[in-house]
C-alpha positions as CSV (number, residue, x, y, z in Angstrom):
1,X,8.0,-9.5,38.2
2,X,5.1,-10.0,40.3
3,X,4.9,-11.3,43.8
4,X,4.0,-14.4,43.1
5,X,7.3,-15.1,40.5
6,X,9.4,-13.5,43.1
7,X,8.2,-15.6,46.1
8,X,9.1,-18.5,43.7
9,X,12.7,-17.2,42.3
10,X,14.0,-16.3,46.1
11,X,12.1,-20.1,47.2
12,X,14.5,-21.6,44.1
13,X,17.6,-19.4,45.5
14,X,17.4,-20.5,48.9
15,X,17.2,-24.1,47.8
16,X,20.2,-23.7,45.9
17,X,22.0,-22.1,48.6
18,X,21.1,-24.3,51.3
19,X,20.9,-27.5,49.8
20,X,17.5,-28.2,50.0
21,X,15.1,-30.4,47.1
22,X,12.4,-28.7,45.6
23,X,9.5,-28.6,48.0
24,X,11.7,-28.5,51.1
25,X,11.4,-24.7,51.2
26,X,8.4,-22.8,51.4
27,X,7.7,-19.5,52.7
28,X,7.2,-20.4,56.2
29,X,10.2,-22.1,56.3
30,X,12.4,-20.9,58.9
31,X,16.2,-19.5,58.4
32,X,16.8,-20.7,62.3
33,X,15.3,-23.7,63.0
34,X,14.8,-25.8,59.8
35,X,17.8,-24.5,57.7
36,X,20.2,-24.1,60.1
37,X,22.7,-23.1,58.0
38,X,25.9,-21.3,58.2
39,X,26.9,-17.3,58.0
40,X,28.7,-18.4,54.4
41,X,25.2,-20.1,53.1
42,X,23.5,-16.1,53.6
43,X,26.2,-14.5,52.5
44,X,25.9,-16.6,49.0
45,X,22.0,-16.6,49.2
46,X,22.8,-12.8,49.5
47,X,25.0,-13.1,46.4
48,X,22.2,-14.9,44.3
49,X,19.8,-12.3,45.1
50,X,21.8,-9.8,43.8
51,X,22.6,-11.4,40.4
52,X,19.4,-12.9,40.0
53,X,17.0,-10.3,40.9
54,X,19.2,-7.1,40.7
55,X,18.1,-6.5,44.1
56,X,20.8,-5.2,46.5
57,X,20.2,-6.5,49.6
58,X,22.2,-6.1,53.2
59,X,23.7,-9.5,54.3
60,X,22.7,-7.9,58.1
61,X,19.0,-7.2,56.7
62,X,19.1,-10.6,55.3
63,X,20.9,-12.1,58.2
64,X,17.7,-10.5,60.3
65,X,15.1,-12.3,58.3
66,X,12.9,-15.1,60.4
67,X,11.4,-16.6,57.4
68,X,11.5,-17.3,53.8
69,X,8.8,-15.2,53.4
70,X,10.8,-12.0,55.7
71,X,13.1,-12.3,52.9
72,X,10.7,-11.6,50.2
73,X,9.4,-8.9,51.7
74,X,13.1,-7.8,52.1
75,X,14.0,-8.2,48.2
76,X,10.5,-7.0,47.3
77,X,11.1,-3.1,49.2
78,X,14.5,-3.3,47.5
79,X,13.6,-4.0,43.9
């Protein structure tokens, strides 16, 4: 999987696990201030990751992640 696939399989993942419409997420998009979600939303977006992209993940490395795209990076050194 390149980066580019990956980018958009962990955009589609968050969307899922926050709620959001297609479009609404984009790598910039920030965990803290525009998806204000909840502990339980990471822990399933954490979850996903794992099924999805066979990437094994730390829900506290997740947790730590700013953006969208700190999270790629994230799944991308674990893969």
């Amino acid at each position: 999987m390149d980066r580019k696939e990956l980018e958009a399989k962990v955009i589609e993942l968050v969307q899922i696990s926050y709620g959001k419409a297609e479009g609404e997420v984009t790598l910039e998009t920030s965990f803290k201030d525009d998806l204000k979600g909840a502990s339980v939303q990471m822990v399933a977006l954490v979850s996903e990751i794992e099924n999805e992209l066979d990437a094994m993940v730390a829900l506290q490395d997740a947790s730590a992640c700013a953006t969208v795209k700190d999270l790629v990076d994230k799944v991308e050194e674990e893969m």
